[in-house]
Each structure stands twice: as structure tokens, then as C-alpha cells.
C-alpha angles and dihedrals in degrees: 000000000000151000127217134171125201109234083185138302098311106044135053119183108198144193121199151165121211114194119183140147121224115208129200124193122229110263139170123206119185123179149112093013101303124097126201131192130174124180127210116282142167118211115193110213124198120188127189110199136179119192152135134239117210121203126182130174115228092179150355084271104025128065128182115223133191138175132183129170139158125220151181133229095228091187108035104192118172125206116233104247122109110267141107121298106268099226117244094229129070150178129215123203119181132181120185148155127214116200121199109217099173129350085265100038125064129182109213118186114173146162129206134185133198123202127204139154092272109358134062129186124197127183140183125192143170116205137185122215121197128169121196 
């Protein structure tokens, strides 16, 4: 759920909250002296995020497009195995190119990056858009 406004063609401000539950599956490990065991569990996540996405035209066929936001984990529920506390702040940083193959067919390659106390997740995607 989220909210943006276009200041103009370049930049986009944006609100949003992001609600999600991570799941983790029961599991058992043994070796070496040591023994693990995790039950199932269901952890809800609610992050509140403000941002802005920036989006420039390098050409008639390319466009540049940015995004960066910081958020908070409103609910900050941790799940119960042994490992460092995940922050509840965090901090999201994305890079991409869209490349406009036809009016009705975009190629979209992009990275992003979240930032947290403990944990940091990267991605990379190529997508294709076409409307029809």
C-alpha cells in the first residue's frame, strides 16, 4: 500500500507500507557435536517506508532510473533462532535502465540493495514490459 505524487517528470516522492510474513519451516541439523533445531514459525513484518524515485531520459529509447528510501520495521518481530538481532531501520538504494525496444515493449535491467543492522539483501533483475 502506498501513496506518490509527481513533482514533474523527473522526480517522484513516495509513502509506502510494506506487510509481509516470513515463514520458516521446521528443520533439525546434527553433526560435529553440535545439534540445531528450528520449529515452524510465521513472523508478520510492517515497514513503513519515504522515498523518492528519480527518472532521467538519456535518450529517445533509454531512460535512468533511481530509487532511495529509508524505512522502519513497525512491528519488529524476531524469530526465535540464534542469530544477531536483524535493525529495525533500513535503508534502500536502487540503480536501473529502461530500454525502450518498440512503443509497446520496454527492457528493463535493474540492482537494489537493502540495508539493515545484520542483514543485507541485494538483487539484480531484467525484466521485460509489454503492453498489449
Amino acid at each position: 500500500m502506498g501513496a506518490s505524487y509527481a513533482l514533474n517528470d523527473t522526480v517522484t516522492p513516495f509513502a509506502r507500507l510494506d506487510w509481509q510474513i516470513k515463514n520458516a519451516k521446521a528443520l533439525h541439523e546434527q553433526g560435529e557435536g553440535v545439534a540445531f533445531t528450528q520449529q515452524i514459525e510465521a513472523v508478520p513484518s510492517a515497514v513503513a517506508k519515504v522515498g523518492a524515485n528519480l527518472s532521467l531520459p538519456l535518450s529517445a529509447k533509454i531512460r535512468l532510473n533511481s530509487s532511495a528510501a529509508v524505512g522502519v520495521e513497525l512491528l519488529h518481530k524476531q524469530p526465535r533462532t540464534v542469530q544477531p538481532q536483524v535493525g529495525k531501520s533500513l535503508l534502500n538504494i536502487g540503480v536501473g535502465v529502461d530500454y525502450q525496444l518498440s512503443p509497446d515493449l520496454t527492457l528493463t535491467a535493474a540492482y537494489q540493495t537493502e540495508q539493515r543492522k545484520h542483514a543485507n539483501n541485494h538483487s539484480a533483475n531484467i525484466n521485460v514490459k509489454w503492453r498489449f
